[in-house]
N, C-alpha and C positions, 0 to 999 in steps of 0.2 A: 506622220500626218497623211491623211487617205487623200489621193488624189481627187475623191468627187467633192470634199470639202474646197480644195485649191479650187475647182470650176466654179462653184457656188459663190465667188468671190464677188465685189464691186462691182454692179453692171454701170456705171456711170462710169468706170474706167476701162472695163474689156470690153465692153459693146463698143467704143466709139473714139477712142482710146489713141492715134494711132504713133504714140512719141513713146520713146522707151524712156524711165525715170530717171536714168541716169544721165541722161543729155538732154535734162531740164535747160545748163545754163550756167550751173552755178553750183560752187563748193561752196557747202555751207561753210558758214564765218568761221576762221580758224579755233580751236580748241583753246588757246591760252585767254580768249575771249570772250567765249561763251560758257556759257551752265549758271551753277545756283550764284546771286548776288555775291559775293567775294566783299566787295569793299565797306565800309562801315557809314548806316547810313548819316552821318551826322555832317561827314564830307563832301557830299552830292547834295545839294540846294532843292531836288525835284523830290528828293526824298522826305519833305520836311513836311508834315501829315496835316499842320496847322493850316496851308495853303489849299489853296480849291482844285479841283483837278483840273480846270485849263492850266490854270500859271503851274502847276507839277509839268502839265505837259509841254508846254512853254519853253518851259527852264531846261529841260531834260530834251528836246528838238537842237535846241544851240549849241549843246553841248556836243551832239552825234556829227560824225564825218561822213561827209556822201557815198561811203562804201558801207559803213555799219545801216545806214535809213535805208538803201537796197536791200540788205540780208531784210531787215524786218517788214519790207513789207508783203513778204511772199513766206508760205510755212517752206520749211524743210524737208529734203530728201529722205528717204526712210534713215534710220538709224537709233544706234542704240544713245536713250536719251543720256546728258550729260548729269542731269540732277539725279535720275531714277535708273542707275543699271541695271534693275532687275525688270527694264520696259523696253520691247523693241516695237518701236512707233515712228509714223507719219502723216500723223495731225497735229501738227504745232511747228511755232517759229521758235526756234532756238535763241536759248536768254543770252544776252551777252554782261556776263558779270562785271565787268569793268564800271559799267555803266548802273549795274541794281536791275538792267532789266531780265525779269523773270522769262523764263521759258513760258510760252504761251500756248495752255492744251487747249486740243477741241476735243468733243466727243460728239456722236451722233447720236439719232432720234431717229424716230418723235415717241418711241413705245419705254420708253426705258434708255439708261445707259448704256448703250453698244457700240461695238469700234470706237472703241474710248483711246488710242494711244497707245495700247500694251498689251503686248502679244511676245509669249517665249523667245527672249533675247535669242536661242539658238536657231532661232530661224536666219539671224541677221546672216549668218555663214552657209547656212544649209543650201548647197547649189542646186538641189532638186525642191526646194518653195518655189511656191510661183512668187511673183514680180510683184505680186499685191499685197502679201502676205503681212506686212504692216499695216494694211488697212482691215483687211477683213479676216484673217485667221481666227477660228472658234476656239486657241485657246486663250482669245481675248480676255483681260479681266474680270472675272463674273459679278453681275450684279441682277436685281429683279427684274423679269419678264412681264411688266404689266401687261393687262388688256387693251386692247388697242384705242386708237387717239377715240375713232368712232363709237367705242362705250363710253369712253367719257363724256360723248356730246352726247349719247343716249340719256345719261342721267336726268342731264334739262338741269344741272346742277350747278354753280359754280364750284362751291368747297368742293366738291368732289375733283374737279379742273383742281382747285389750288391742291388737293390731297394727291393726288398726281404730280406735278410739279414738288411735290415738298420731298416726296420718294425719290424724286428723280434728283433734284440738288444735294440732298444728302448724300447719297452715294457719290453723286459726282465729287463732293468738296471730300468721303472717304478715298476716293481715288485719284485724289489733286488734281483733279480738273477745272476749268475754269470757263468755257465756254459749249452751253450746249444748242446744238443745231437743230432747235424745233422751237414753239410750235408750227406744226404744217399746215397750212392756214388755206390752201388750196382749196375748189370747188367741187363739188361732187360733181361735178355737170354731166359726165358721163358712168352710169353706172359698171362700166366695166372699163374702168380706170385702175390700172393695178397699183396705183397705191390711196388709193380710196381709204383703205384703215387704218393711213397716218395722220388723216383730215378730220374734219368735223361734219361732216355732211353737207347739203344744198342747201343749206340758206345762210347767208354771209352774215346776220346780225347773229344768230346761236354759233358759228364757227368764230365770228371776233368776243361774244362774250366768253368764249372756254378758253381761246387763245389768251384772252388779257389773264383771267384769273392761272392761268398756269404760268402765264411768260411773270406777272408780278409774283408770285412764288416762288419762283427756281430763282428768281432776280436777289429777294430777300435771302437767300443764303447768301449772300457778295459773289454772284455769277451773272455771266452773259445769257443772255436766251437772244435766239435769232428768230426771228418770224422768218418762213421759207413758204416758199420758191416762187418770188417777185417778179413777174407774176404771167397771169395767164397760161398757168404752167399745168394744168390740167389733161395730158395727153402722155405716156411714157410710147406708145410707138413712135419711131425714130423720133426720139424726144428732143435730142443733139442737133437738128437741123428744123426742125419742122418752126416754117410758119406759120403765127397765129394771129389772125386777122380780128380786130374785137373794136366795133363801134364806140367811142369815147363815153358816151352816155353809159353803158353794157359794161365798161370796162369799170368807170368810178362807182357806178349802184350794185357792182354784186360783184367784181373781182375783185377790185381795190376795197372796198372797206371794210372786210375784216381786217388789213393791214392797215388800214386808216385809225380804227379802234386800238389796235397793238401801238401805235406809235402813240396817240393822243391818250389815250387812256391806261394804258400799260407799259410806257416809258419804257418801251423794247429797245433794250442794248445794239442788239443788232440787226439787217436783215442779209439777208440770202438772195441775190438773185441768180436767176435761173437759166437753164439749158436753150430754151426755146428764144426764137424772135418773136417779138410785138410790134407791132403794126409796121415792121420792116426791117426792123432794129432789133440786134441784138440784145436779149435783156440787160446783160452787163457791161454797155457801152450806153446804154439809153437813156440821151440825156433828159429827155423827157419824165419818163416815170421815176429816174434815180433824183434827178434835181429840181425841174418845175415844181412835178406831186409832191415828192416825198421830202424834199428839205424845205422848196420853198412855200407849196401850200401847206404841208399838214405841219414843217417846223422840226424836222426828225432831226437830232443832235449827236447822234450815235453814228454808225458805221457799217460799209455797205461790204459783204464779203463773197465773192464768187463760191457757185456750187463746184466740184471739183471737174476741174479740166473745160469749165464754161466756156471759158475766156477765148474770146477770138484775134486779140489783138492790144498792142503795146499802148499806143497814144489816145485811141479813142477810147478805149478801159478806163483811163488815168483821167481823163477830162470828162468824161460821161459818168463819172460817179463813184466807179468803184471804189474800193480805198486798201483792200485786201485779198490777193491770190493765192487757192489754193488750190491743188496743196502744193504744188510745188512753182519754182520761178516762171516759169513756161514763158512766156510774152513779155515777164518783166524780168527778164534775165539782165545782172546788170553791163553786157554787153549792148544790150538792145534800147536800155534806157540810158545810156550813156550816147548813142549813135542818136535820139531824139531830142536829146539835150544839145549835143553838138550842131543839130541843125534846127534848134530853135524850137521845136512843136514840142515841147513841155518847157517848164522853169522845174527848177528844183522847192520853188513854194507848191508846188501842184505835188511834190512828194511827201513835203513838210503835213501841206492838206489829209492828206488821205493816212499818213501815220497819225499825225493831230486826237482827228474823229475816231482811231482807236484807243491812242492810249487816254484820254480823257476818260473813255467808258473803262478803260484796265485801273485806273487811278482812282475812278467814283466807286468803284465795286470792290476796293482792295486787293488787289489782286497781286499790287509791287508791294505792299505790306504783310504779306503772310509766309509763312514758308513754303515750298513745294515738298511734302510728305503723301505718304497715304496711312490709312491706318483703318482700323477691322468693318465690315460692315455688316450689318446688324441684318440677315438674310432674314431672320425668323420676324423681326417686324417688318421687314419691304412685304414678306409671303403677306401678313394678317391685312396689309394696306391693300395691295393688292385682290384679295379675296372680297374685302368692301368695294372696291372699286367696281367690280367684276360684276356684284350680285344687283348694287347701282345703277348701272348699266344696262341690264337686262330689259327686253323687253317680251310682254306677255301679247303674245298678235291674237292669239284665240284662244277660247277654252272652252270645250265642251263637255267638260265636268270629269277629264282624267286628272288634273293637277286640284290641289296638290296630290302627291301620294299619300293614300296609307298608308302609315309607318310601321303598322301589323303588317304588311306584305310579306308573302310567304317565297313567290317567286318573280322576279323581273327579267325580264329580256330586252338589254342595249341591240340594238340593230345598227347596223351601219355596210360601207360597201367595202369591200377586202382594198380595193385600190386607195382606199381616200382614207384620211387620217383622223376624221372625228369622232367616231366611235372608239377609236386606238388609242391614242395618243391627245396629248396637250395641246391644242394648236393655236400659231400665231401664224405673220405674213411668209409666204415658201413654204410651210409647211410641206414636209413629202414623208411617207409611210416609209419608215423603220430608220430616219435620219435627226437626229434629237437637235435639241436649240440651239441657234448660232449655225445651221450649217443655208439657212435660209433667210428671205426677209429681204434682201437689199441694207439699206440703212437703216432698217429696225433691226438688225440680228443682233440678239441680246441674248446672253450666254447667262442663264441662271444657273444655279447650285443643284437644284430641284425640278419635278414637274409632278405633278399628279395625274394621273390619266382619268378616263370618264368612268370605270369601273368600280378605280382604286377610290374615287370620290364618292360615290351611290357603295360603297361600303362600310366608308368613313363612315357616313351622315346614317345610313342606318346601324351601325355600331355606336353613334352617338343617342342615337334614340332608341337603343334598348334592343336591338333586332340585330342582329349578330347572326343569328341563325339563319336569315333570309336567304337563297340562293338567286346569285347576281349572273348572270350566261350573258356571252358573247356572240354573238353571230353576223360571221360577214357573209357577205354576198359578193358573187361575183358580177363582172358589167353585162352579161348575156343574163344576169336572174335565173339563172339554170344550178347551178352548183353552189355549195354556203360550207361552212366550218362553224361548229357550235363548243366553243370554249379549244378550237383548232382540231377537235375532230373533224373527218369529211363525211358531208352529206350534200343531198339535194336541198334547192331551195323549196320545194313541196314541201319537205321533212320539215325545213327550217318557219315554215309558215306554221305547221303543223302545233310547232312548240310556241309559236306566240298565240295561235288561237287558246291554247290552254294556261299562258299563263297571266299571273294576278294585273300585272301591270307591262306596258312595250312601250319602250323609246328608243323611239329613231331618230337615227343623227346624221346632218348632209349639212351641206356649205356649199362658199366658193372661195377656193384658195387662190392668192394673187399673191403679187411680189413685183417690188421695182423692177425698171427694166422692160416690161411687158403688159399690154393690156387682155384684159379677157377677149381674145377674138380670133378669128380663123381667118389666116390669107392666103393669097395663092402660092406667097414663095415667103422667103427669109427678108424681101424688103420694105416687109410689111406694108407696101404700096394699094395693093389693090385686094380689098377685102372679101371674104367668102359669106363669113357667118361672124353674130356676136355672140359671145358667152354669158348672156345674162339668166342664166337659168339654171338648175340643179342637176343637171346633165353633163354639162361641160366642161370638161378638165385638160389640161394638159402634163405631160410629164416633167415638164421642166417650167414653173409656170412665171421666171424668169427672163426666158428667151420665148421668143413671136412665133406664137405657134401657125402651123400652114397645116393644108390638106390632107399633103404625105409630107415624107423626108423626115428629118430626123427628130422633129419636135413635134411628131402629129398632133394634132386635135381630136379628142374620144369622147366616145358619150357613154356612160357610168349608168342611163336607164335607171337614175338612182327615180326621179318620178313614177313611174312605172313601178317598181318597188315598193314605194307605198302607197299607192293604188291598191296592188297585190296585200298588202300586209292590211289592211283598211277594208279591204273585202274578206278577209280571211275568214269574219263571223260577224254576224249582227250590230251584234255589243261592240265593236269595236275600237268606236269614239268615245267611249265610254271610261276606256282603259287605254289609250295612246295619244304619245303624247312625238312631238317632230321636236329635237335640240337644232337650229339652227347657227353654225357658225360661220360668219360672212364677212368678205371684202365690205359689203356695203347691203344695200337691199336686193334683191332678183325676185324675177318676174314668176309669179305662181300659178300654178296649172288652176283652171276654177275647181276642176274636182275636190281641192289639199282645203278649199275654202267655204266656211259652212258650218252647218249643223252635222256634216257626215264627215268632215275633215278631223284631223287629230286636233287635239290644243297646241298650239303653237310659242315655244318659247325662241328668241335670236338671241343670241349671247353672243354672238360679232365673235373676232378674235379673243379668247382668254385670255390667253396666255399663260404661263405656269400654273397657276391655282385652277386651271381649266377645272377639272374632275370637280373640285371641291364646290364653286361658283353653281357649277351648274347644278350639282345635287343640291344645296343648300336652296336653290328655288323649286326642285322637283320637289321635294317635300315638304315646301311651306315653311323650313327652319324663319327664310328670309322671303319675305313679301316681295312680289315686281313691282317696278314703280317707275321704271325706263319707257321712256316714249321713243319713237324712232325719228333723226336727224334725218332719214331718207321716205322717200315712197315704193311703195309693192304695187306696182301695176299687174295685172292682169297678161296671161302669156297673150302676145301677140297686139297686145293694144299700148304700150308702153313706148315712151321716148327711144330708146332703141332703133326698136320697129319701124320706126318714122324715119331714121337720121340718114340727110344722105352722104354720099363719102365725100362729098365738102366740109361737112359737120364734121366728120370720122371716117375714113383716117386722115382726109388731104386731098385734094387733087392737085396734079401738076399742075402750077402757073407760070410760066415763065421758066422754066425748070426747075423750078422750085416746089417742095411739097407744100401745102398751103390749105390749110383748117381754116373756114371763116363760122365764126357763131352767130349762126344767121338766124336763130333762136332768137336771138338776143337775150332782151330782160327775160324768160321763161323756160329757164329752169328749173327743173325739180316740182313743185308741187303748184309753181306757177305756171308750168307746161300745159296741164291735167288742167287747172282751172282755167289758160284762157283757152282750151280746147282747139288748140293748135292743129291738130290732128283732122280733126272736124267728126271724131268718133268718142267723143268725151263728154257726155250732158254731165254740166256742173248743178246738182241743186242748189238751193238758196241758200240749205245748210251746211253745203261745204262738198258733200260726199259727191263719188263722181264713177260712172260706169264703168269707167278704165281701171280706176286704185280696187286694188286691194283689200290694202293697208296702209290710210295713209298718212304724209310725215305729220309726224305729232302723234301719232297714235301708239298707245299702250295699255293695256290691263291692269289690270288686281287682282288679288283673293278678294278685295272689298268692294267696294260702289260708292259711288261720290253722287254727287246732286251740286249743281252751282246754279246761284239762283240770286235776281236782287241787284242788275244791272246799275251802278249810279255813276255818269259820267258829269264829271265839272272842270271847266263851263261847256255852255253848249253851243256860245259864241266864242268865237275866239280872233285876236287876232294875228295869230301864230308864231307869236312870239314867247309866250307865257304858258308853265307847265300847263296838261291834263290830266287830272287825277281820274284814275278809274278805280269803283270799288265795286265788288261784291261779293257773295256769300261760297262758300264751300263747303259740306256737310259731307260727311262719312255715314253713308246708311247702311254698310253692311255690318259684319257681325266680325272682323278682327278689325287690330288695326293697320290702317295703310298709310300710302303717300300717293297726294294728286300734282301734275302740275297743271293748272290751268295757263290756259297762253292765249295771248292778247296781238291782234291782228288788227291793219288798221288798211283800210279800202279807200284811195286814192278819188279826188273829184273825175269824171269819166273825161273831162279835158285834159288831164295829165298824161292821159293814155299811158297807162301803166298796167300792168298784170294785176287780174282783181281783189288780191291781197299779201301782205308781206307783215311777216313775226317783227312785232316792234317790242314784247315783253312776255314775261311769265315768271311764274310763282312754284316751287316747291313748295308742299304743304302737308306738314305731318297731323294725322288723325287719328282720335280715337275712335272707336265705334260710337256712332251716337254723335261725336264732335264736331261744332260748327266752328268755322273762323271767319272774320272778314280779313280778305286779301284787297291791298290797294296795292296798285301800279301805276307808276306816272311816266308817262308822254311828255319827255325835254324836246319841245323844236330843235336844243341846239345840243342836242347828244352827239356823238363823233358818231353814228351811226343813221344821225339824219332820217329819222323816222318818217319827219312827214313833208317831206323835201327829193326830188328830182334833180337831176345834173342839166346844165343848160349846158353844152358844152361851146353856143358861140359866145355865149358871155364866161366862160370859165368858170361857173360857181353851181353853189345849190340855190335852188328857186322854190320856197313853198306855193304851191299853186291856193288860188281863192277857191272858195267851194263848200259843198258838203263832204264832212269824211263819216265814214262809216266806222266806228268802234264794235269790235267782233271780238267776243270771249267764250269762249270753247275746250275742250277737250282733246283736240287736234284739226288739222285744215282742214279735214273733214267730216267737224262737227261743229259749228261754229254759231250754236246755238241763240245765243246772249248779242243785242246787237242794238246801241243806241247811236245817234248823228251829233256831229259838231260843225256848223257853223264858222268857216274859218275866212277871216275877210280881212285882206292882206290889206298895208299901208300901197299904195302904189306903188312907190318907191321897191319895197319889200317885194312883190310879187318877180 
């Protein structure tokens, strides 16, 4: 095992880390104790399947001694599993068979199954592994590498969520696992959020509708899904300390409610909470958001499990919420919960409690009923899920008439920059040139079978389409644009231009690669304090994009001049736009030079992270195999006019308060697409119809090969008294000449007393068309959806408040097109307001 993999390990435990595992606390529970169920279940009463999962859990609590309830409520030390000796893991509490109860696995997320548990037993002895090496070693289990969380909100899909999720449970229940740690329900808030492409983008009703339909999916195989990282967890610079300051109103209308959705709507097993403090407090001590919100307002029945190594503390953990430490005893070492018992600040029902709310969710989900096996997984169907997911996903930002390709194409030219891996290689989260899956990512590192690269796929798909003979060339570039390699020959980039002016078809491919641990940004030193520059643009990279890149020293900050590049390649000849096309693969969205944008710019496709099927995905839309139909979860502002640009370092990264680093969202509600429209900035003219000086591209916005037409506005009623659906209908028509998919999306404009941001995604429609094909799409407006569409947080009366008024119904093509637009009349009972 190569040392640069051992570095690439858990940045949740080497950044911040500072206990060694082995003086967690605690020998795990003796061997003659633990491993697979042993006894038969007809003689344990908890075992008795007829019963509901409280009274299993019930029965089987009486039954445990105050040293067995210790072991399980913290996972275990690494080691070689007692059911699975051919797994050396440490994500799981070890089963104590006396009892039936199972060993309890985790696996990680959000892209796929990774750091599942099982990593070459021979590491347990090898004195030169690193310390982590149960957690994050690449010869973890392999399973498929889907495309990132953020294609999957690109779809605008649900099935496509649930088709994700079904990949991702299957595998896990082939690799006897039982609980997986996603969906990542976080906010896009800031575009260079390094883990942006576990999320769903900036708007929390399309991040909690993807979350529900994946968390009730992975759920239906008999598994745990955890909504993570509870919450306000939006920042990976010093993520372990940093507080986050979030106005109560700010916090329930766009942090909390995609979690609000996952609980009420998606019966989430579990949740996660997180590294960061909210509004002073620990997230994993916070008895406010773990018990007020979460159990006593929304009714969560499930179970609260620290991210690894959160945890700050023994008795405020135990009484604020938590219910489960991982990964190992750390604070509830049973030395430490024995010294609070001794003097009174816990009972042993407060331990009962927190084991309770798990095993009830291990009981409902079968999980003490099944055996602990593994068995084969079906790589070649996770690839073909994958590959749909992927093409799904996709979104078309522009096109000036190079895509698709001709499949006659005689020659093609991949461009891309010698430093940066998407022209090369497959790429997901960490991606780095010449290091394959699993050696990056954070908690996405998913170790597939396979990858296709971007080549290997634009050979496939013209091999499938009869064109075999076409010649595919390479050409990197280096970050001065002085020197290039054409299929690893060396030449100049002049030369290298030379060859794309002559040939048939040129795509270029640029990103921004991210990874836990780190956000896209430059600072003065390693304590990520006091910031330089942001990374939101296609210039900026770092080497390790893991760790906080600074100025100089060992993780500089470099610019790749990949803009500039195709500037150069875009100028090379007249026709240019004509025949080039930009593959985008991205954390999230970045800010575009105006040149890229236009009638002179390439066409533009984002495919976000692939992932393994990379090559294939993205050929499969150069060529029209597969129509775009992805609209984008984020916004493209304009370089230098963008949220970014604005933020100050109270926003990002912190200013000291009290010695404290300390983020306040002084934003507030205006986020993402609602920044640009209330023109926060004061350099944003919003039109009527959505579009706005600053965007791009923006959220909601995506392409065809075809053309739609939505027309036929009918909202009912148009009085209301906001208690009773709204039904909105109208038309959708495909006028161009294949077929495609629209999604139209339905926005709803607040009375101006609400004082609210001037509109927010309350619904939308996928819609498959033929050429020529009309459909009526209805969409209804529940007042009392878990997502509270037409409803505000009052935070001194504690609740949602529909305000009286007119609302504006907006139906559109994205936020900034929002065409279609009729009023409802909403006029509250007194009471009700």
């Amino acid at each position: 095992m190569t040392s640069r993999y051992r570095r690439r390990g858990l940045l949740a435990l080497a950044a911040a880390v500072p206990v060694a595992l082995a003086a967690a606390g605690i020998a795990v529970a003796d061997p003659a104790t633990t491993g697979s169920p042993e006894v038969a279940a007809a003689d344990l009463p908890w075992m008795d399947t007829t019963l509901v999962p409280e009274e299993r859990s019930s029965l089987l609590l009486e039954a445990m001694t105050l040293e067995q309830k210790m072991q399980q409520l913290t996972g275990a030390n690494p080691e070689i599993l007692p059911d699975l000796p051919e797994c050396y893991g440490a994500r799981h509490v070890t089963g104590i068979a006396d009892l039936a109860i199972p060993t309890l696995r985790i696996t990680n997320g959000p892209v796929g199954v990774g750091q599942n548990d099982c990593v070459d037993p021979a590491l347990a002895d090898d004195p030169n592994a690193s310390p982590y090496a149960a957690y994050t070693d690449p010869s973890s289990a392999k399973a498929t590498a889907l495309p990132s969380a953020t294609s999957v909100a690109a779809s605008f899909d649900p099935a496509v969520a649930s088709m994700f999720g079904d990949v991702i449970g299957t595998e896990m229940k082939n690799l006897g696992l039982h609980v997986f740690e996603a969906p990542g329900m976080n906010m896009a808030r800031l575009p260079v959020l390094g883990r942006n492409f576990e999320y769903f983008g900036e708007d929390p009703y399309l991040t909690g509708t993807m979350g529900v339909a994946e968390t009730q999916s992975v759920q239906d195989h008999g598994l745990i899904a955890m909504a993570k990282h509870f919450v306000a967890n939006e920042q990976e610079t010093n993520r372990m300390t940093i507080q986050e300051t979030v106005d109560e109103r700010t916090l329930h209308e766009m942090y909390l409610l995609p979690f609000e959705m996952a609980v009420k709507d998606g019966d989430v097993g579990s949740i996660m909470c997180a590294y960061n403090y909210v509004n002073g407090t620990s997230s994993c001590e916070n008895d406010y958001i773990l018990n007020d919100v979460l159990r006593d307002q929304w009714g969560f029945k499930g179970y609260v499990q620290s991210d690894f190594f959160a945890t700050k503390s023994t008795v405020d953990t135990l009484l604020g919420g938590l219910d489960h430490m991982m990964p190992t005893p750390q604070q509830w070492a049973p030395e430490l919960l024995t010294a609070a018992l001794d003097a009174g600040d816990i009972k042993v029902s407060d331990i009962d409690t927190a084991l309770d709310r798990r095993y009830v969710q291990m009981f409902k989900y079968g999980i003490f009923d099944r055996p602990l096996e593994q068995t084969p997984i079906d790589y070649a169907a996770g690839g073909e899920k994958a590959r749909e997911i992927g093409t799904k996903g996709a979104v078309l930002l522009q096109n000036n008439g190079a895509l698709p390709i001709d499949s006659s194409v005689e020659e093609i030219m991949v461009i891309g920059k010698a430093s940066q891996v998407y022209a090369q290689q497959a790429v997901a989260g960490g991606a780095k040139v010449g290091e394959p899956f699993g050696s990056g990512g954070g908690s996405s590192d998913v170790v597939p079978t396979y990858s296709v690269s971007p080549v290997e796929g634009i050979k496939n798909a013209l091999g499938n389409l009869g064109n075999a003979e076409a010649k595919v060339k390479l050409i990197l570039v280096d970050d001065e644009n002085t020197n290039a390699t054409i299929d690893g020959e060396e030449t100049t980039f002049d030369a290298a231009l030379e060859e794309a002016r002559n040939a048939d078809s040129v795509v270029m491919m640029a990103g921004t690669i991210s990874e836990e641990g780190a956000d896209r940004a430059t600072f003065t030193d390693t304590t990520g304090k006091q910031r330089v520059a942001v990374g939101d643009n296609l210039d900026w990279y770092a080497a390790a994009p893991n760790k906080i890149a600074t100025d100089d020293g060992e993780n500089p900050a470099k610019n790749s001049n990949t803009v500039a590049m195709i500037k150069a390649v875009m100028a090379a000849a007249p026709s240019m736009a004509e025949k080039t096309s930009l593959v985008l693969k991205d954390n999230a969205g970045v800010a575009m030079d105006p040149a890229l944008v236009g009638d002179k710019g390439p066409a533009i496709l984002e495919a976000w992270f692939p992932g393994q099927e990379d090559g294939n995905i993205v050929a499969d839309l150069l060529f029209g195999v597969e129509n775009p139909s992805g609209k984008s979860p984020v916004t493209y502002p304009y370089t230098g006019k963008g949220f970014m640009d604005n933020v100050s370092t109270l926003q990002f990264p912190g200013d000291i308060i009290d010695g404290k680093q300390t983020v306040e969202y002084t934003e507030k509600l205006n986020i993402g697409y609602r920044w640009y429209d209330s023109n926060v900035s004061g350099e944003c003219d919003a039109a009527e119809d959505g579009s706005n000086s600053c965007v791009a591209f923006p959220f909601g916005h995506g392409l065809s090969y075809s053309e739609f037409e939505t027309s036929k506005l009918t909202v009912t009623p148009r009085v209301s008294d906001g208690t009773k659906p709204i039904k909105v209908q109208f038309f959708v028509e495909n006028t161009g000449d294949v077929a495609g998919t629209e999604v139209p999306q339905l926005y709803v404009s607040l009375p101006d007393a609400a004082n609210e941001p001037p509109k927010r995604l309350v619904g939308f429609e996928k819609v498959e068309l033929q050429p020529g094909e009309k459909k009526r799409v209805q969409i209804t407006i529940d007042p009392d959806a878990s997502n509270h569409p037409l409803s505000v947080w009052d935070a001194e009366a504690d609740e949602w408040s529909t305000p009286a008024g007119e609302f504006d119904i907006r139906v559109g093509s994205s936020s900034g097109d929002v065409t279609l637009s009729e009023t409802v009349d909403v006029r509250m009972p007194a009471a009700k307001q």
